[in-house]
N, CA, C and O atoms as a CHARMM CRD file, in Angstrom:
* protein
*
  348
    1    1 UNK  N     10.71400 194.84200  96.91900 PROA 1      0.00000
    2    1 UNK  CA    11.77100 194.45500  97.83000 PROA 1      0.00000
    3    1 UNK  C     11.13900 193.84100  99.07200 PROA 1      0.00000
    4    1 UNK  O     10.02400 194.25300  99.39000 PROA 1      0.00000
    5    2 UNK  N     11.75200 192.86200  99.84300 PROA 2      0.00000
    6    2 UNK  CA    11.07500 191.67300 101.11800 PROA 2      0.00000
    7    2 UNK  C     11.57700 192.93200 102.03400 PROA 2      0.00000
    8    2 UNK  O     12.32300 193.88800 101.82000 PROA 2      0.00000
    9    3 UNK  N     10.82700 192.48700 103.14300 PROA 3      0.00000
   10    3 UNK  CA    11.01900 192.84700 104.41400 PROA 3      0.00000
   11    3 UNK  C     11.78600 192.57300 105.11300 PROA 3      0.00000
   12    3 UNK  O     11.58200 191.37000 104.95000 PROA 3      0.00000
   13    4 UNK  N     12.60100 192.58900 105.85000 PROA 4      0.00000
   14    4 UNK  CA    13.38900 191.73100 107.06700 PROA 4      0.00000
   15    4 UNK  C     13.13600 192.30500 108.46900 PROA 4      0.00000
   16    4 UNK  O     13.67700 193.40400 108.58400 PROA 4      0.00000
   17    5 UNK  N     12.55100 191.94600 109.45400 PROA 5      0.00000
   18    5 UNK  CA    12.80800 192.21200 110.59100 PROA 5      0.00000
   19    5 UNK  C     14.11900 191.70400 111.57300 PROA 5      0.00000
   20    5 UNK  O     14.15200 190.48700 111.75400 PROA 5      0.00000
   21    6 UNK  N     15.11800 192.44600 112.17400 PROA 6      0.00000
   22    6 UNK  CA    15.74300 192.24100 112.79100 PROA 6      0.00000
   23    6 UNK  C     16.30400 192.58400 113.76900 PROA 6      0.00000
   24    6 UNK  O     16.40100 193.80900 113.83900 PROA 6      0.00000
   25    7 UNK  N     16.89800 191.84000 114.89600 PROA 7      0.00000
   26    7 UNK  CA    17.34900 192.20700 116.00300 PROA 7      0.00000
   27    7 UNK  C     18.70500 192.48400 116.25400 PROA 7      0.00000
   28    7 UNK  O     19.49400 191.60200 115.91500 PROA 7      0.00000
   29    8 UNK  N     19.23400 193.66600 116.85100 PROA 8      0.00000
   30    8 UNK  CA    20.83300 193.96600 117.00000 PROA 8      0.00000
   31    8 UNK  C     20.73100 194.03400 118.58900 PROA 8      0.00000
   32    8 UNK  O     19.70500 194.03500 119.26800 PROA 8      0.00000
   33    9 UNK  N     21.50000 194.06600 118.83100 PROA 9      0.00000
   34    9 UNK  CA    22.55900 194.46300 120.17700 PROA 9      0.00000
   35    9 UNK  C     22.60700 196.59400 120.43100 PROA 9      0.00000
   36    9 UNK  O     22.87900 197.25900 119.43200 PROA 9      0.00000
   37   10 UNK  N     22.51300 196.83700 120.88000 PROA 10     0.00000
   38   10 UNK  CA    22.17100 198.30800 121.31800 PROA 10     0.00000
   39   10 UNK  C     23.70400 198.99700 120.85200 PROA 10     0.00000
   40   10 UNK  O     23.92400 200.10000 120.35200 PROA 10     0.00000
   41   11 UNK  N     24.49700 198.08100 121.15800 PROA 11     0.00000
   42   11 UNK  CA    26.06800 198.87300 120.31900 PROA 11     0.00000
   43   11 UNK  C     25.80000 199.14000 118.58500 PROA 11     0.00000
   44   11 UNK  O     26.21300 200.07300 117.89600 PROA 11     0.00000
   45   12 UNK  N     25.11000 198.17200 118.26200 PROA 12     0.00000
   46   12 UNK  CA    25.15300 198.42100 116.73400 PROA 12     0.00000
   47   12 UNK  C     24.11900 199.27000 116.36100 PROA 12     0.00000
   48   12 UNK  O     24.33600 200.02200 115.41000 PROA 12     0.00000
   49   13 UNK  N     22.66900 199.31700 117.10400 PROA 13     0.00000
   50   13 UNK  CA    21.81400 200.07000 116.77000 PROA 13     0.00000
   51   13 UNK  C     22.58100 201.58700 116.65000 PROA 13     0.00000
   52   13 UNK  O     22.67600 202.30400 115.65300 PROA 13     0.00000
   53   14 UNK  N     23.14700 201.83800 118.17700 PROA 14     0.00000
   54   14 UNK  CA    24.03500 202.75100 118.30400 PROA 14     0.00000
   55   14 UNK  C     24.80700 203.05600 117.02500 PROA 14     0.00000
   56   14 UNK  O     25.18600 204.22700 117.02700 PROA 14     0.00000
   57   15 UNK  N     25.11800 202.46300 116.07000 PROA 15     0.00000
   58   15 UNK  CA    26.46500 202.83700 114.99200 PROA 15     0.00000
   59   15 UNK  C     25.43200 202.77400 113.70100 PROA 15     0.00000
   60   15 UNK  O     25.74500 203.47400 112.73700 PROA 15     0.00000
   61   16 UNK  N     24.32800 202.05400 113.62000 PROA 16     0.00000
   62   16 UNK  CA    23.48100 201.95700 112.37600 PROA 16     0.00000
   63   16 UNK  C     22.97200 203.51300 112.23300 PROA 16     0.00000
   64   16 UNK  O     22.96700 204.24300 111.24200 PROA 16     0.00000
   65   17 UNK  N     22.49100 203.78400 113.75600 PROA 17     0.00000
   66   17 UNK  CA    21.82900 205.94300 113.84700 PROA 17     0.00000
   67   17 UNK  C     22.70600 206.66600 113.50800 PROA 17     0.00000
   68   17 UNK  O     22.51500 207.78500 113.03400 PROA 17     0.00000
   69   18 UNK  N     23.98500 206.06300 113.72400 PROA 18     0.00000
   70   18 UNK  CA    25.17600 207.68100 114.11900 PROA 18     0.00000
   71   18 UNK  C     25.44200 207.72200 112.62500 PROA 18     0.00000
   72   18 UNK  O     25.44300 208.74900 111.94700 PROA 18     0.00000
   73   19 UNK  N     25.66600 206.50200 112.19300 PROA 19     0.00000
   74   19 UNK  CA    25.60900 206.48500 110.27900 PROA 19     0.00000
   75   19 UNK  C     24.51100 207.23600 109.81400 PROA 19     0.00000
   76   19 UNK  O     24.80900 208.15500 109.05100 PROA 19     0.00000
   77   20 UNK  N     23.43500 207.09800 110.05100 PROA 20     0.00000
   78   20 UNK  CA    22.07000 207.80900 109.21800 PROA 20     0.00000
   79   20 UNK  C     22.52600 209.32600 109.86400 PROA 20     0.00000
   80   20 UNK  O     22.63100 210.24000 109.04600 PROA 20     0.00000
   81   21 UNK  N     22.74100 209.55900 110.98600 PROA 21     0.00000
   82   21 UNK  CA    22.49100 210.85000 111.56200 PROA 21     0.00000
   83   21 UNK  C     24.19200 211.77000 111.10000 PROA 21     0.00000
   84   21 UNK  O     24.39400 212.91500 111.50300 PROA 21     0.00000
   85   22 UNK  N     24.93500 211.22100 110.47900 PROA 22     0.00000
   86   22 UNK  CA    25.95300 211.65600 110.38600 PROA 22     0.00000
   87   22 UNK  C     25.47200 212.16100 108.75700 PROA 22     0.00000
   88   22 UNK  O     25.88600 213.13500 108.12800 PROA 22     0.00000
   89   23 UNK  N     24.81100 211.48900 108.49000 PROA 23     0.00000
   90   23 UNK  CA    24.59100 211.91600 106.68500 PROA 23     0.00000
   91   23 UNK  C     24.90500 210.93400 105.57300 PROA 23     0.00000
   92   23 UNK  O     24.26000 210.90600 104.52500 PROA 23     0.00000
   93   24 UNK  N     25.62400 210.36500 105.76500 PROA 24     0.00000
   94   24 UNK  CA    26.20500 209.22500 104.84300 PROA 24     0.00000
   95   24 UNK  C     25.32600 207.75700 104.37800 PROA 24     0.00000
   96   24 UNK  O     25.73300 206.77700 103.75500 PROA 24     0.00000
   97   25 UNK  N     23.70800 208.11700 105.06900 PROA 25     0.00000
   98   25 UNK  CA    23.31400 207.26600 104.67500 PROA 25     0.00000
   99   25 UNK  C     21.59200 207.60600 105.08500 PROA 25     0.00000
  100   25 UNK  O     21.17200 207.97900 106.18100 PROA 25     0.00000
  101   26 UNK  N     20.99100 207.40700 104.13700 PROA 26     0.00000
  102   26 UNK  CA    19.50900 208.18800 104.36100 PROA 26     0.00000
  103   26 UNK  C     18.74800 207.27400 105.06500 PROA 26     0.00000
  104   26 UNK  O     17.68200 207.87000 105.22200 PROA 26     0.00000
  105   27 UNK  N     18.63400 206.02300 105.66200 PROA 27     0.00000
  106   27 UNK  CA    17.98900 205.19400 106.24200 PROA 27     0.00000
  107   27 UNK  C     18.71800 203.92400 107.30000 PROA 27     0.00000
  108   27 UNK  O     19.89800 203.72000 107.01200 PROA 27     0.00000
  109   28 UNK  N     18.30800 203.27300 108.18000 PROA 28     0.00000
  110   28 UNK  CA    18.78200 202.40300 108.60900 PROA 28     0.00000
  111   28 UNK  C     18.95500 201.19000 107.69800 PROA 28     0.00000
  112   28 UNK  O     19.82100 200.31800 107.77200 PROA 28     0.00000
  113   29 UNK  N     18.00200 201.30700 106.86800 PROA 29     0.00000
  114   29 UNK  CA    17.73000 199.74000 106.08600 PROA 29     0.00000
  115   29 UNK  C     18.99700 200.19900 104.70500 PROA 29     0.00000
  116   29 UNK  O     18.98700 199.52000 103.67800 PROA 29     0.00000
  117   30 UNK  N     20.03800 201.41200 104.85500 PROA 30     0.00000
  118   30 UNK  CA    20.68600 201.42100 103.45000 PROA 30     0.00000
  119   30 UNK  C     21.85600 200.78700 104.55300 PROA 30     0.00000
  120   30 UNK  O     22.20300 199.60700 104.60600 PROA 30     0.00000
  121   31 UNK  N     22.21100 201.58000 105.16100 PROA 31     0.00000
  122   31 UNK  CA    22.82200 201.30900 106.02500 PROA 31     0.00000
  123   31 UNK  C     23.34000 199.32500 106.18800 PROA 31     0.00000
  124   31 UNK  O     24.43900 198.82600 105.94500 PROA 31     0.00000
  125   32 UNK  N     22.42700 198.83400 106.53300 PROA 32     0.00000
  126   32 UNK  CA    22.41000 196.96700 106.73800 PROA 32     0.00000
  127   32 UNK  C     22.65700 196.54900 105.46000 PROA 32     0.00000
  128   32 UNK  O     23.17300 195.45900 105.20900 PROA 32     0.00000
  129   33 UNK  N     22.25400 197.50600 104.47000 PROA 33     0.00000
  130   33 UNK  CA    22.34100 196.59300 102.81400 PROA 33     0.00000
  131   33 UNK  C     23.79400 196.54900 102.54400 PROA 33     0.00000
  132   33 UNK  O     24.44300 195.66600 101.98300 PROA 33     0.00000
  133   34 UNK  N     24.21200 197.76800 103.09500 PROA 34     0.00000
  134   34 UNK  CA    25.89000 197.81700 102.50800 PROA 34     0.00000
  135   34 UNK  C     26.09600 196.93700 103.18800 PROA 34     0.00000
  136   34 UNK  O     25.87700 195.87300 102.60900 PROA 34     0.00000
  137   35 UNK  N     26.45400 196.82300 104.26300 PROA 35     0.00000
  138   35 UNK  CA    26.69600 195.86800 105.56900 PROA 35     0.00000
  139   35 UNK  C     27.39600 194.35600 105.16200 PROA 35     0.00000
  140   35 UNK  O     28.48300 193.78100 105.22200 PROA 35     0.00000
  141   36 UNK  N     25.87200 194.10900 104.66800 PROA 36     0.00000
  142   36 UNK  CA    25.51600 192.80300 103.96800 PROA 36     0.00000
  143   36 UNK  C     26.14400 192.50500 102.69200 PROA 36     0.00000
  144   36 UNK  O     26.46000 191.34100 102.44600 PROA 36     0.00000
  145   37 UNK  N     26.38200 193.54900 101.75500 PROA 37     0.00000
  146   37 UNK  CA    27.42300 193.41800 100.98300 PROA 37     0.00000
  147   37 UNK  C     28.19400 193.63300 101.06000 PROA 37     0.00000
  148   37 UNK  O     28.82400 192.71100 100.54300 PROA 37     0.00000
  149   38 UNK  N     29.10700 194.61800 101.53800 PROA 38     0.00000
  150   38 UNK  CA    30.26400 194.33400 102.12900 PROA 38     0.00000
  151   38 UNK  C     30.56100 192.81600 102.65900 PROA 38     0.00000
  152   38 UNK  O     31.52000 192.22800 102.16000 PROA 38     0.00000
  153   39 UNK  N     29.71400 192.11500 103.72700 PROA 39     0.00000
  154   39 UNK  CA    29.73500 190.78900 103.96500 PROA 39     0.00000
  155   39 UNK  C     30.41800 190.01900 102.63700 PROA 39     0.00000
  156   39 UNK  O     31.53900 189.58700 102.36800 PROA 39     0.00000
  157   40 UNK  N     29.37600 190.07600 102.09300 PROA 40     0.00000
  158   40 UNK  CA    28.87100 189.38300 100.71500 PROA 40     0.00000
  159   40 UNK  C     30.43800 189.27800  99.54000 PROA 40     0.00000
  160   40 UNK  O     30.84600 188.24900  99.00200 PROA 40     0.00000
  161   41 UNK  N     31.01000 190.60200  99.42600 PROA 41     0.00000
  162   41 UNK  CA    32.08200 190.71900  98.71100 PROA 41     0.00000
  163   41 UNK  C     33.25400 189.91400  99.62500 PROA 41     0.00000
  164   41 UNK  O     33.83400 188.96400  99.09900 PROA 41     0.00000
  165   42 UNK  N     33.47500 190.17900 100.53800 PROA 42     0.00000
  166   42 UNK  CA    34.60400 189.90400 101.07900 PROA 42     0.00000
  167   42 UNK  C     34.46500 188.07500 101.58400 PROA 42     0.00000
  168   42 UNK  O     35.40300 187.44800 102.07700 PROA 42     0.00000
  169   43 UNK  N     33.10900 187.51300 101.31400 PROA 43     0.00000
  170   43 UNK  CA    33.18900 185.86800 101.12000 PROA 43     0.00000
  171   43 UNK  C     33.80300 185.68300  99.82000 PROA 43     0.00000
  172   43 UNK  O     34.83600 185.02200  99.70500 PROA 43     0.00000
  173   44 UNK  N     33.01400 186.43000  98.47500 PROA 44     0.00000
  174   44 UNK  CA    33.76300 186.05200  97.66400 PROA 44     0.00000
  175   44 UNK  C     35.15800 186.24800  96.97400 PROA 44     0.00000
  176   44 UNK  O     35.73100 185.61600  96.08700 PROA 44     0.00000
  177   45 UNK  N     35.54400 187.52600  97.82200 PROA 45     0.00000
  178   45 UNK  CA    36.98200 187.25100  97.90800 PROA 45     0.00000
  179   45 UNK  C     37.51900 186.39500  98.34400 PROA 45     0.00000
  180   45 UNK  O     38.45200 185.93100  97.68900 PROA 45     0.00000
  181   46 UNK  N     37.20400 185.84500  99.53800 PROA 46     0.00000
  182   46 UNK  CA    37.92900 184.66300 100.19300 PROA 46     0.00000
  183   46 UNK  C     37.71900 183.25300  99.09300 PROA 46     0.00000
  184   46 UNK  O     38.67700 182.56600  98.74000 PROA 46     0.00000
  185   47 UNK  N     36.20600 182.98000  98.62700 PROA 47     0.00000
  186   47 UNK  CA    36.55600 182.15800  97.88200 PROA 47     0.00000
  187   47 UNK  C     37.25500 181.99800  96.25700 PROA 47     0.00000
  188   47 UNK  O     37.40900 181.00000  95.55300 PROA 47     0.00000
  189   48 UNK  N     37.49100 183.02300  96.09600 PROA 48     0.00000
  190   48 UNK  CA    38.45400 183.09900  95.25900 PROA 48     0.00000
  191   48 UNK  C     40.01600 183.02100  95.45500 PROA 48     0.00000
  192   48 UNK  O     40.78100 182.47500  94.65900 PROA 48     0.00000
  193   49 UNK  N     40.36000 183.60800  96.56100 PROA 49     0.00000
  194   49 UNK  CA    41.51100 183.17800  97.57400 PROA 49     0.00000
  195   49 UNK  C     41.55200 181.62700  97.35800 PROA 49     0.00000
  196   49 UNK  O     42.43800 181.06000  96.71800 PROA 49     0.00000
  197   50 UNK  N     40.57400 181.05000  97.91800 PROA 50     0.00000
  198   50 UNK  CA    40.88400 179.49300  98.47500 PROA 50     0.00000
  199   50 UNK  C     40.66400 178.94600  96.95800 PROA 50     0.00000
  200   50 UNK  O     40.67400 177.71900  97.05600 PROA 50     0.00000
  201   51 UNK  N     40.45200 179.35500  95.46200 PROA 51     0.00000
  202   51 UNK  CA    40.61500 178.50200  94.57300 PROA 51     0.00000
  203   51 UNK  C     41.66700 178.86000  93.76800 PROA 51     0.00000
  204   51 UNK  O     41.78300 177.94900  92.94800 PROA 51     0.00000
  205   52 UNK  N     42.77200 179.98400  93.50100 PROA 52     0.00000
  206   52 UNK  CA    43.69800 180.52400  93.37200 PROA 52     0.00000
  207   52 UNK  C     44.92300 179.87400  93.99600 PROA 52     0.00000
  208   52 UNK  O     46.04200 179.81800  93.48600 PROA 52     0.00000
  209   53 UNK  N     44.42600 179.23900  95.54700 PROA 53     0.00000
  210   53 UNK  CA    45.06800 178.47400  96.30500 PROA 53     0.00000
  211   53 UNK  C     45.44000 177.03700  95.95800 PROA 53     0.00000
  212   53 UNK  O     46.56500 176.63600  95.65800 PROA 53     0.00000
  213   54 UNK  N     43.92700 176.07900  96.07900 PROA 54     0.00000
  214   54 UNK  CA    44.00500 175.16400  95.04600 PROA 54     0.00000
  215   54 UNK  C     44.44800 175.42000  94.17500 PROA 54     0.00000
  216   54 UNK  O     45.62000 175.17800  94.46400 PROA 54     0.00000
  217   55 UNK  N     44.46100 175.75700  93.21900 PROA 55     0.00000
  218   55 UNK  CA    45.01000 175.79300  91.85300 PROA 55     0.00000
  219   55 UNK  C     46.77000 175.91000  91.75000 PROA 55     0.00000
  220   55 UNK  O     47.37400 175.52500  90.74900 PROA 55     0.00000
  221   56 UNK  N     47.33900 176.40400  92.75000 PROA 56     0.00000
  222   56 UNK  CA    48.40100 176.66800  92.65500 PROA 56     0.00000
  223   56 UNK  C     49.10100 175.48400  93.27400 PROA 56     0.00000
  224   56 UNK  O     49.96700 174.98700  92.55300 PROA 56     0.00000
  225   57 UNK  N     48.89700 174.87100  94.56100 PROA 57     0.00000
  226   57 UNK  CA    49.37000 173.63600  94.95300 PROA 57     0.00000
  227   57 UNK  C     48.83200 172.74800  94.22200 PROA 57     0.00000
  228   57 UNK  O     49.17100 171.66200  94.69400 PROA 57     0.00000
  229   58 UNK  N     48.08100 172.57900  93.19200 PROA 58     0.00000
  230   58 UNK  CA    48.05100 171.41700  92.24400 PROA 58     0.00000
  231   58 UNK  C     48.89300 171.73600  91.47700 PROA 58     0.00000
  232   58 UNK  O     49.72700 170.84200  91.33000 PROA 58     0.00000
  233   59 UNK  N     49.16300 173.03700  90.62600 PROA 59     0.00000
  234   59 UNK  CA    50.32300 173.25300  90.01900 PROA 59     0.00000
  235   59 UNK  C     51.52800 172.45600  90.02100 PROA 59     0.00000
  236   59 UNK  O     52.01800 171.78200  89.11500 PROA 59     0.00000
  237   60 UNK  N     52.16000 172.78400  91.95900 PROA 60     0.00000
  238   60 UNK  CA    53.14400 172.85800  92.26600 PROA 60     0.00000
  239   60 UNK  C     53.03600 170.76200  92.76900 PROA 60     0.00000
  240   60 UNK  O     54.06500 170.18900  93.12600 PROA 60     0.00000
  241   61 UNK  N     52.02600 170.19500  92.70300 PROA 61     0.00000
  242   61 UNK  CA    51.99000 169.07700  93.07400 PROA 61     0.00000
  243   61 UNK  C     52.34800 167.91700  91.96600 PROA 61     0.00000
  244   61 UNK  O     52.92900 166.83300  92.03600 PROA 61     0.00000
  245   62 UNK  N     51.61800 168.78800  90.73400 PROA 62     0.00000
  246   62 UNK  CA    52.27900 168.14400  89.10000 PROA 62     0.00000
  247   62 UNK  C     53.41900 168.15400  88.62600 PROA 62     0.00000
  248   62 UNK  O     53.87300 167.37900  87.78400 PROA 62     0.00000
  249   63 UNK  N     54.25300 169.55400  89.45300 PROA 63     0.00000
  250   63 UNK  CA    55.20300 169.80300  89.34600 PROA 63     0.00000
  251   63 UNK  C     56.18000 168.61400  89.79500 PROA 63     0.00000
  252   63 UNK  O     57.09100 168.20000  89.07700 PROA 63     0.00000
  253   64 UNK  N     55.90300 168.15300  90.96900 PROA 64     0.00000
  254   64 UNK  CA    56.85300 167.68400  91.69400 PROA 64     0.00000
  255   64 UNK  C     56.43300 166.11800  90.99400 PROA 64     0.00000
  256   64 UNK  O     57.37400 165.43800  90.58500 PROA 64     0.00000
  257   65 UNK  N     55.00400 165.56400  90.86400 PROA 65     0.00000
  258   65 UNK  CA    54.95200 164.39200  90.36900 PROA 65     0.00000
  259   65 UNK  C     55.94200 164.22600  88.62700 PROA 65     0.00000
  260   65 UNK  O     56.23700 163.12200  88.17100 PROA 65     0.00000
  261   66 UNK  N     56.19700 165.18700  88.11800 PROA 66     0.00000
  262   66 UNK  CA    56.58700 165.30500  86.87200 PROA 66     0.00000
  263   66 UNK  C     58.21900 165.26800  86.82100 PROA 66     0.00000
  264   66 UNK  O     58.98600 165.25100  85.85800 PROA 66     0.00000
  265   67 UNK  N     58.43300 165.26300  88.11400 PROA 67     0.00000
  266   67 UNK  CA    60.29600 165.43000  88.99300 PROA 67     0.00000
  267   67 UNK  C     60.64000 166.96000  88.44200 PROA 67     0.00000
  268   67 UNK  O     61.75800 166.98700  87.92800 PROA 67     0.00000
  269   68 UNK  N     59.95300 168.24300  88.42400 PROA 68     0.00000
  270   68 UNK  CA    60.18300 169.18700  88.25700 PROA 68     0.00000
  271   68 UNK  C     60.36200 169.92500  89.99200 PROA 68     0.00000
  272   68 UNK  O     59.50400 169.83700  90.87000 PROA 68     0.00000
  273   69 UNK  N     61.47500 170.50500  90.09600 PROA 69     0.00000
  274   69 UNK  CA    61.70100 170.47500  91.32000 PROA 69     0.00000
  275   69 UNK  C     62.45900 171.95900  91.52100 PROA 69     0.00000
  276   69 UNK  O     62.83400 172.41200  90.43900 PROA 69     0.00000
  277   70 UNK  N     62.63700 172.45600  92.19300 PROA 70     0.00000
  278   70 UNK  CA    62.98500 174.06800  92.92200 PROA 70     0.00000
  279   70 UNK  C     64.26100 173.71300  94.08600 PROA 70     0.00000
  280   70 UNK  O     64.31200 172.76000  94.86400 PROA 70     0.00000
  281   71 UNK  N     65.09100 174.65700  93.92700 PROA 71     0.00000
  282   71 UNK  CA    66.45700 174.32400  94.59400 PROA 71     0.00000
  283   71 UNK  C     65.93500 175.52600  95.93400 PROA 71     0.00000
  284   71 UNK  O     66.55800 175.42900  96.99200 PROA 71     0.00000
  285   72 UNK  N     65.03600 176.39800  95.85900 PROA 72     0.00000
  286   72 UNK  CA    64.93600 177.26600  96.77000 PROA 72     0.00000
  287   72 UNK  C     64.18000 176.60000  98.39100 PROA 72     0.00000
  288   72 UNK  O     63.25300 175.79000  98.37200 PROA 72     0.00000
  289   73 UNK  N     64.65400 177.01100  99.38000 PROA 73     0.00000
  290   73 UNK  CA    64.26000 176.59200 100.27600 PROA 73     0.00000
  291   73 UNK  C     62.34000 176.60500 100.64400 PROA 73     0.00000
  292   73 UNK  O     61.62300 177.23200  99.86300 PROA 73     0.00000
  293   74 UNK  N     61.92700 176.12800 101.43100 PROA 74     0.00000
  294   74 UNK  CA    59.91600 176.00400 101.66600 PROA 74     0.00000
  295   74 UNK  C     60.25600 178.03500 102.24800 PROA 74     0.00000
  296   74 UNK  O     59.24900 178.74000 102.18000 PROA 74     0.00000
  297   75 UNK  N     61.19300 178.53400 102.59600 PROA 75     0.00000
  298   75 UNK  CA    61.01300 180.16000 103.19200 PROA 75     0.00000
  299   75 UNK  C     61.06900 180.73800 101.98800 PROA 75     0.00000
  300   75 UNK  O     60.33400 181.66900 101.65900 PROA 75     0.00000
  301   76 UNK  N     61.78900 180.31300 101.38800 PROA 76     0.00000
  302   76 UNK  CA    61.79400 181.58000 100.20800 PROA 76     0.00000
  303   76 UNK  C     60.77500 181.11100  99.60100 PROA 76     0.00000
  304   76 UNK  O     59.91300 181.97000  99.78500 PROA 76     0.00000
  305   77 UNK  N     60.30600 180.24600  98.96200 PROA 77     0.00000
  306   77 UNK  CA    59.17800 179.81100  98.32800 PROA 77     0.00000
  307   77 UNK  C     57.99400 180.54600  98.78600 PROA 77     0.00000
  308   77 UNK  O     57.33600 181.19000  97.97000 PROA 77     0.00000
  309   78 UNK  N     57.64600 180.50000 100.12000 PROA 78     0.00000
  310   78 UNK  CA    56.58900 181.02900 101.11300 PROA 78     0.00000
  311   78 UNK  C     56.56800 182.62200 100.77000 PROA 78     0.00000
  312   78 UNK  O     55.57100 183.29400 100.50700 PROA 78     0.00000
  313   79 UNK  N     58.10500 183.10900 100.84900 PROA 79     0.00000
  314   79 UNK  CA    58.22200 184.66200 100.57200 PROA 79     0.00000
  315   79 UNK  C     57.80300 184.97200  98.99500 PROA 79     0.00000
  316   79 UNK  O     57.30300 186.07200  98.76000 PROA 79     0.00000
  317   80 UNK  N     57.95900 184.21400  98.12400 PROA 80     0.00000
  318   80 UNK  CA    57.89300 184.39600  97.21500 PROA 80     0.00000
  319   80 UNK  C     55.93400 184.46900  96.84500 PROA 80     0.00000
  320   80 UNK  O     55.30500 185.37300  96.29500 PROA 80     0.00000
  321   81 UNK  N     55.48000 183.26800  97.35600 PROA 81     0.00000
  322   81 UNK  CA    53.66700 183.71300  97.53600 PROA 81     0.00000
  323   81 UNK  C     53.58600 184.53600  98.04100 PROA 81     0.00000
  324   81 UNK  O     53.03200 185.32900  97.28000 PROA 81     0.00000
  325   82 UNK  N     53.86200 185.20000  99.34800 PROA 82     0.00000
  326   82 UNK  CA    53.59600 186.46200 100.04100 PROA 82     0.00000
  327   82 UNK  C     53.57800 186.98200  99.10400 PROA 82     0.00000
  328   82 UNK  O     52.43300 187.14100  98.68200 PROA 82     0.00000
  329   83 UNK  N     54.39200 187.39700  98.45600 PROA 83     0.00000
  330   83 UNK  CA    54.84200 188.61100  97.76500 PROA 83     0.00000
  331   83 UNK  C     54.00900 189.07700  96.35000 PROA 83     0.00000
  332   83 UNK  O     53.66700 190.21400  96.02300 PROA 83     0.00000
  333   84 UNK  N     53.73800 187.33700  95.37700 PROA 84     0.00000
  334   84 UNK  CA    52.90200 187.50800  94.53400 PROA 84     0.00000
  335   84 UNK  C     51.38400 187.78300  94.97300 PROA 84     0.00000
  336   84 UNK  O     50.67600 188.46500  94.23200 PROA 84     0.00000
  337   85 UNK  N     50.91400 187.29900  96.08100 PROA 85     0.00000
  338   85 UNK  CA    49.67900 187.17600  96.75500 PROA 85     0.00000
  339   85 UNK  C     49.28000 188.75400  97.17100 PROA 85     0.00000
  340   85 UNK  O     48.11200 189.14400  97.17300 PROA 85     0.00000
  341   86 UNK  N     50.46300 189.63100  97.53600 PROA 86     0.00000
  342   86 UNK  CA    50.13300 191.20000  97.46100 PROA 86     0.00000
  343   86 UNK  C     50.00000 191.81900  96.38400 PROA 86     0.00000
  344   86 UNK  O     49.47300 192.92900  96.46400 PROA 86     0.00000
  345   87 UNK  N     50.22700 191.55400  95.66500 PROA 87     0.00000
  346   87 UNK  CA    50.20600 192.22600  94.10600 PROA 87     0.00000
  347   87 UNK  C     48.53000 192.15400  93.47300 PROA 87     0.00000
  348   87 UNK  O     48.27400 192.58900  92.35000 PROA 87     0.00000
């Protein structure tokens, strides 16, 4: 495994110890790895977000080039992604 040397801000050093010293984590360096993945997951959530996204306004763009068309207003439509987008 590489090395990394790095520099924090004294608030985070502060929260990287209280993690090790609380128990939940046997080192500073496990500590930054989650960190970093955590990071790491939640980009690729987002980019899966943003191609789920694409994909759906091309859908809805073929749709409309094809004269397939929706009587529901752009709010309910909107409510209606909300709603699938929580699920």
């Amino acid at each position: 495994m590489a090395t990394m040397n790095i520099s924090l801000p004294d608030e985070l050093v502060d929260f990287v110890e209280g993690e090790v010293d609380s128990g939940g984590y046997t080192s500073s360096s496990e500590v930054v790895r989650e960190a970093i993945r955590l990071l790491q997951h939640d980009k690729d959530l987002e980019a899966e977000k943003r191609a789920v996204l694409k994909r759906e306004v091309g859908l809805g763009l073929a749709d409309a080039a094809a004269g397939r068309f929706s009587d529901k207003t752009v709010f309910e439509l909107a409510d209606e992604v909300r709603r699938e987008h929580r699920r």
